[in-house]
N, C-alpha and C positions, 0 to 999 in steps of 0.2 A: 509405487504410485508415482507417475510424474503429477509435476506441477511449474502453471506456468508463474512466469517472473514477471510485474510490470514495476519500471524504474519510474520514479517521481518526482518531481521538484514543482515545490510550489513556493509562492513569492511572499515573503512576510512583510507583516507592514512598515519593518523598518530597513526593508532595501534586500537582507541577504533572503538565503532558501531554507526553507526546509527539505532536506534530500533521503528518501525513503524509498523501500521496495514492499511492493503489496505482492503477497504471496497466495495465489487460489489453485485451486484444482482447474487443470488446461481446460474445462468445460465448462466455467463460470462465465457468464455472460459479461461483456464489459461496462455498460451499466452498474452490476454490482460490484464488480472491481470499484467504478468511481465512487461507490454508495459508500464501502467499506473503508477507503480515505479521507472520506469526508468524515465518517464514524471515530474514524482513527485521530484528526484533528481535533473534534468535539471534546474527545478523552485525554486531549493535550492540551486543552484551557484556550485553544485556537479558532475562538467566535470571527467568523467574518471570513474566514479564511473556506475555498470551497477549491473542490480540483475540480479540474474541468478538462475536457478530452485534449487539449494541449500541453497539459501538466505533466499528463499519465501516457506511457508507452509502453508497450510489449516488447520487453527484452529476447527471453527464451523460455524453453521447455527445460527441468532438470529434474530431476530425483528427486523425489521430495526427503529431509532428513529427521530425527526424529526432532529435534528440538520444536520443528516447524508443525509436526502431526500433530499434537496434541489442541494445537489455539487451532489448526484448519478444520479438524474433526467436531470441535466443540462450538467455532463461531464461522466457518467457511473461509478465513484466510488468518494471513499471518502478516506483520510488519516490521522487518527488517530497517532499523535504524539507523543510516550513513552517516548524515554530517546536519548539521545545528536542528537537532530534535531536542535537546535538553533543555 
């Protein structure tokens, strides 16, 4: 199965990013790409914090690997954690 890649950076309220990759099936509308970021904030205690179509971009199409099948099969995508998510 591929799946496409959107790279993310949203702005925190103390200046730096949160930097993430939203992982969906290449047929997911981008709408729910941004729904599932925003979902994904909420489950990181990150009230206030919203993506918005400037945040989120389409990187690529890749393989999908297993680690990733299991959360996109059970919730429709997956997030790939870069840099200051903790």
């Amino acid at each position: 199965m591929e799946v496409a890649v959107f790279d993310t950076y949203v702005k925190k309220k103390d200046g730096g990013y949160l930097h993430f990759d939203i992982i969906v099936t290449k047929d997911t509308p981008f709408d729910e790409v941004l729904t599932y970021g925003n979902i994904y904030l909420q489950s990181k205690k990150r009230e206030g914090l919203n993506i918005s179509r400037k945040d989120c971009r389409f990187c690529h199409i890749t393989e999908i690997i297993p680690r990733w099948e299991t959360h996109i099969r059970q919730k429709g995508y997956y997030i790939h954690e870069l840099e200051g998510c903790q």
